[in-house]
C-alpha positions in Angstrom: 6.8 6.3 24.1 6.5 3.0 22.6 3.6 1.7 19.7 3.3 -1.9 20.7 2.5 -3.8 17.3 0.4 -7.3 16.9 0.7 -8.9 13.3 -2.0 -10.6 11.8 -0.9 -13.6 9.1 2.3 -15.2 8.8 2.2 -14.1 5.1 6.3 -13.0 3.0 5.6 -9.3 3.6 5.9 -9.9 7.3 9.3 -10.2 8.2 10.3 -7.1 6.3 7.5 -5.4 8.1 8.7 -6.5 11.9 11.8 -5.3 10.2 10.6 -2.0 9.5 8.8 -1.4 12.8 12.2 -2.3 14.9 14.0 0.2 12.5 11.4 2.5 13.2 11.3 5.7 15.7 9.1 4.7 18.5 7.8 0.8 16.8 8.1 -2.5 18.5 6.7 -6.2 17.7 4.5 -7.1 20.9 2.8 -10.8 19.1 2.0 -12.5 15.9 -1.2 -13.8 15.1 -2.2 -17.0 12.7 -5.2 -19.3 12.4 -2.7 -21.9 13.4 -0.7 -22.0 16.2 2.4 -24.0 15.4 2.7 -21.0 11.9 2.8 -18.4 14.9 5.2 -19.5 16.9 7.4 -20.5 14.1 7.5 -17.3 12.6 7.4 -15.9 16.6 10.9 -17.7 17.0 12.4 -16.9 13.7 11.4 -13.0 14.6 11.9 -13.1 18.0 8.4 -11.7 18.7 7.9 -12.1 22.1 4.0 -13.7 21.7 2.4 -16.2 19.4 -1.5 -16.7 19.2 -3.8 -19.4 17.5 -6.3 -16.9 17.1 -6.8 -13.6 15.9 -9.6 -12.7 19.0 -7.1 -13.6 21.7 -4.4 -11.0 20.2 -7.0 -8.5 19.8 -7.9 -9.3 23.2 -4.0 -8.2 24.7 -4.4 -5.1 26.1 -0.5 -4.7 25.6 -1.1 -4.2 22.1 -1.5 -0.6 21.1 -2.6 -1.1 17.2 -3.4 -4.5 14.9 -1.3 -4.6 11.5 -3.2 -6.9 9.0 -1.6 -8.6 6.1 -3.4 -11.9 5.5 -4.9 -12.5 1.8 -6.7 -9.6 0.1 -10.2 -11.5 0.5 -9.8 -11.4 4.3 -9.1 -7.8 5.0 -12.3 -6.5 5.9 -13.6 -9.1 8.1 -10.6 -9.6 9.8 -10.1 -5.2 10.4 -13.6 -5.0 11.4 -13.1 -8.5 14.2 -10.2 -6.2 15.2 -12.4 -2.7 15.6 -15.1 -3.9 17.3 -12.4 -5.6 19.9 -11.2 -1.7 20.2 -7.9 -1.9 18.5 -6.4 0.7 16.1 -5.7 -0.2 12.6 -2.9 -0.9 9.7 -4.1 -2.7 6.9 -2.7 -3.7 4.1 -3.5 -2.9 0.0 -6.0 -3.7 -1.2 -7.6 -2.2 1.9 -11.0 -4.3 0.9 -12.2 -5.8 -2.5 -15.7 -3.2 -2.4 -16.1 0.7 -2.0 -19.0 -0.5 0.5 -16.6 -2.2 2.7 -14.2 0.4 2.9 -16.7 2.7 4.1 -18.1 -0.1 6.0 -14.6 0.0 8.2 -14.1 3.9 8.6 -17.4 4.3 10.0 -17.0 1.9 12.5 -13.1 3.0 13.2 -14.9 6.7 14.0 -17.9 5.1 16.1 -15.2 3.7 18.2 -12.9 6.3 17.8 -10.2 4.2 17.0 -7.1 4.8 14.3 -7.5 3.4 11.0 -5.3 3.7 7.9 -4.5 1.8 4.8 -0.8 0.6 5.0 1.1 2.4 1.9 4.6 2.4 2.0 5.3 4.0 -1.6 3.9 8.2 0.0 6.1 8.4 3.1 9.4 7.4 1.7 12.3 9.9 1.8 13.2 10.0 -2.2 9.2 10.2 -2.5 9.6 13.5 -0.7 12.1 14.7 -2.5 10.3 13.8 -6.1 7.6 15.7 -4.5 9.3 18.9 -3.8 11.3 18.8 -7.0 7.9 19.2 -8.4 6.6 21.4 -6.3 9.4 24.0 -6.6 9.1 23.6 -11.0 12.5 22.1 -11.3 11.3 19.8 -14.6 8.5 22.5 -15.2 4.6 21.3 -15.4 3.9 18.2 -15.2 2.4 16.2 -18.0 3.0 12.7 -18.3 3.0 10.1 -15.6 4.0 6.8 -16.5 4.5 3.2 -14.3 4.9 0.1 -15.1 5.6 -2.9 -12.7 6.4 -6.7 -13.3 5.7 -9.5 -11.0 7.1 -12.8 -13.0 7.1 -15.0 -9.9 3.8 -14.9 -8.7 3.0 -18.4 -8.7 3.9 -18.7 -4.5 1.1 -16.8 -4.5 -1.7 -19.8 -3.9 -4.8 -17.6 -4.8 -3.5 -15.1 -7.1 -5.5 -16.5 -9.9 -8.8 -16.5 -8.1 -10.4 -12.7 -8.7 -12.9 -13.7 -5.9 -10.2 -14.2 -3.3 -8.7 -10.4 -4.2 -6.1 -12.3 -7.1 -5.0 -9.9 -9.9 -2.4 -7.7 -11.1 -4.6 -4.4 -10.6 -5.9 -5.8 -7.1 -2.4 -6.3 -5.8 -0.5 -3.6 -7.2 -2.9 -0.8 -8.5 -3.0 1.3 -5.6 0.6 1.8 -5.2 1.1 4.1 -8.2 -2.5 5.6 -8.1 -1.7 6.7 -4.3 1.6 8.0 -5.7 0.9 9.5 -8.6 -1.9 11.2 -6.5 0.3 12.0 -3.7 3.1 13.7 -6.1 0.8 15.8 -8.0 -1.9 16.2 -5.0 -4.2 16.0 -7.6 -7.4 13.1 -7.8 -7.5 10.9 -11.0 -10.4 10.6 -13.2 -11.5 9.7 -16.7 -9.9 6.4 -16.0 -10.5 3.6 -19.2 -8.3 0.1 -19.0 -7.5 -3.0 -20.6 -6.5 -5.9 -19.0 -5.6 -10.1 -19.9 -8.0 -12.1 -17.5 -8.7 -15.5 -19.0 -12.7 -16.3 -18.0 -12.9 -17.5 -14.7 -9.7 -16.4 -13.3 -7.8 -12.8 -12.2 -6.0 -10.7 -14.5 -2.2 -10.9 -15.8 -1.5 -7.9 -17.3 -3.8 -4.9 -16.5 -2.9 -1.1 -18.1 -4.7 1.9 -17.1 -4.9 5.3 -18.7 -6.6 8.2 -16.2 -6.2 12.1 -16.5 -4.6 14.2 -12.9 -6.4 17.3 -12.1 -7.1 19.4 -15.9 -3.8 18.5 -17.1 -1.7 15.9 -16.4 -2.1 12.5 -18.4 -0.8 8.9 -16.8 -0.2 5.4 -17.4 0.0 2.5 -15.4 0.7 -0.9 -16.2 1.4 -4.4 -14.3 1.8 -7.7 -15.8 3.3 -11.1 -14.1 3.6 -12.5 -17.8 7.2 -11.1 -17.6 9.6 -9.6 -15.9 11.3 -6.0 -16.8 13.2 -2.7 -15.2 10.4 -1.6 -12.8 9.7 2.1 -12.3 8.0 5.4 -13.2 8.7 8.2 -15.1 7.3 11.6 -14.3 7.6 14.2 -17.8 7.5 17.8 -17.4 7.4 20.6 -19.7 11.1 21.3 -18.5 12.9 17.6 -17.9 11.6 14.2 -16.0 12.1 12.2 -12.9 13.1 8.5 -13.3 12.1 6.8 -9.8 13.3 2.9 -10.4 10.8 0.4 -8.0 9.1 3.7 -6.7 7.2 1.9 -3.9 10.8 0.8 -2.4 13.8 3.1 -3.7 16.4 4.8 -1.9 17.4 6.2 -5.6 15.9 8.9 -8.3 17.6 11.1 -11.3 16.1 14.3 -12.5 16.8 15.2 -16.0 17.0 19.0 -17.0 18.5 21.1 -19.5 21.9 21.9 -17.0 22.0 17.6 -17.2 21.6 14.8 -14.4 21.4 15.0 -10.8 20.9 11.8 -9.5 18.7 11.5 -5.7 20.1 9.1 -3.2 19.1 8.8 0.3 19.8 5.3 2.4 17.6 4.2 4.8 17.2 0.1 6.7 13.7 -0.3 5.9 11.5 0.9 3.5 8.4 -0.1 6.0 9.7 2.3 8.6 8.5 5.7 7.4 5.1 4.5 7.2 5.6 3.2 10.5 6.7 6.7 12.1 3.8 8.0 10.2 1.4 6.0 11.5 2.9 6.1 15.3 3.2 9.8 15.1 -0.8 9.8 14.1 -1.9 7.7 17.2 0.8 9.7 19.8 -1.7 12.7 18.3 -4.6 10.7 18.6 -5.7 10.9 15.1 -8.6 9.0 13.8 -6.9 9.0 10.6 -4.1 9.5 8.4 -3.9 13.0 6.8 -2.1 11.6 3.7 -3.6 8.3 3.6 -6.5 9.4 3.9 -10.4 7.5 3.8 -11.2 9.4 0.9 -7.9 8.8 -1.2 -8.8 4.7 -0.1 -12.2 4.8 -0.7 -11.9 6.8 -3.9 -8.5 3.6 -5.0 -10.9 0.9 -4.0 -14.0 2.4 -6.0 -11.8 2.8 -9.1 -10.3 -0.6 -9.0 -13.8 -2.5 -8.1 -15.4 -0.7 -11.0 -12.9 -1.4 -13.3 -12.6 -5.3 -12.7 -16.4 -5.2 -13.3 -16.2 -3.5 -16.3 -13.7 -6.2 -17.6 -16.3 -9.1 -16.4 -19.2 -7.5 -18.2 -17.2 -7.3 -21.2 
């Protein structure tokens, strides 16, 4: 059986996206979507996706797609997702799934009155070395966990047009938070809470650096920080009562060392395309006829979106 994918935007992330669909287990590119034609079909030759459109209705209108990815700027997520489940097409969109909490549930309850697929796209939870941090944990090998820290650098942001506006979805902690919160989350399979953060945001424009601190479960502490003010080894650390994990660029590595008292054993496991696990994931999920993800799931999104739309208003009413 083959998942027939349309893309919606022309946006960088995707050509490693079609790329991780084709090196996925049952994935293929049907059409590619833009506001403008002449952007599809450009990006359609350069891909080799068989169909461009002009607009998004006509793709969601091909009944030879099987589900819609979305990836156009964070601002246009939620209308665009909800255009594409109310023309009865299953749903991959990207981080930040939508800017409010009330959209987010806005989008699930439609996708289950239609009784359609949708999922926030996450790459970071369905990677192989992700699975084996996971078990490592799970099976004690560096003891309890106590200490989660991140950090992640994005120097070269200015490609990024609307980055610096906060009301088109701009922002260190729009565009990057989730990826160690679902992590972090999905490692420990524990929910964060007490969450209190600082970030740079000059008035009237998105933040540059942002730095949480939230408490896993009774327990666990964590730290995440992302700046594009300069550039740095990217990574997180996971500290246990008996060693750590050091996971370099967790939401893309093929790599991981484990540090114990019997010394270092480092994790290595190849793959073509980081995308394509979540792709499997998500195929596997409509070949079952899922509504949803059981890892990604509405509440984990839902619960990433809240914490991130509260926390920008905290910062504005400061």
């Amino acid at each position: 059986m083959t998942i027939s994918y349309g893309i919606v935007s022309t946006a960088s992330i995707v050509p490693r996206f079609v790329a991780g669909i084709r090196a996925s287990k049952e994935g293929s590119v049907a059409a590619i979507a833009s506001r403008e034609l002449a952007k599809a079909q450009k990006v359609a030759t350069e891909l080799h996706i068989p169909k461009a459109y002009g607009s998004y209705a006509e793709m969601f209108a091909d009944p030879a797609i099987d589900i819609i990815y979305i990836a156009t700027y964070n601002k246009g997520h939620f209308e665009t997702a909800k255009q594409a489940l109310e023309a009865g097409k299953p749903v991959l969109l990207e981080k930040p799934f939508t800017l409010s909490a009330a959209d987010a549930k806005e989008l699930f309850t439609l996708a289950k009155e239609k009784q359609l697929f949708l999922m926030e796209a996450q790459k970071a939870v369905f990677l192989p070395i992700t699975l084996a941090v996971k078990k490592a944990i799970a099976t004690g090998k560096i003891g309890e966990v106590k200490l989660m820290r991140s950090l992640t650098s994005y120097p070269n942001i200015g490609h990024v047009k609307w980055f610096p506006s906060l009301e088109a979805g701009g922002g260190t902690l729009h565009g990057s938070g989730s990826y160690p919160l679902h992590y972090m989350h999905y490692i420990t399979d524990e929910n964060y809470q007490n969450v209190t953060g600082n970030a740079v945001m000059p008035k009237g424009r998105s933040d540059q650096q942002s730095d949480l601190s939230l408490k896993f479960g009774a327990t666990i502490l964590a730290n995440i920080f992302i700046t594009t003010e300069f550039g740095t080894d990217n990574g997180m650390t996971i500290y246990g009562t008996k060693g750590r994990i050091e996971i370099p660029n967790f939401w893309k590595t093929q790599v991981a060392s484990i540090f114990t008292n019997e010394g270092r054993e480092d994790l290595h496991i190849p793959f073509i395309s980081e995308f394509a696990f979540e792709v499997d994931h998500v195929n596997e999920c409509l070949k079952q006829g899922l509504l949803t993800s059981p890892i990604m799931t509405p509440a984990l999104t839902i619960e990433t979106v809240a914490l991130v739309e509260n926390q920008y208003q905290k910062w504005l009413d400061e």
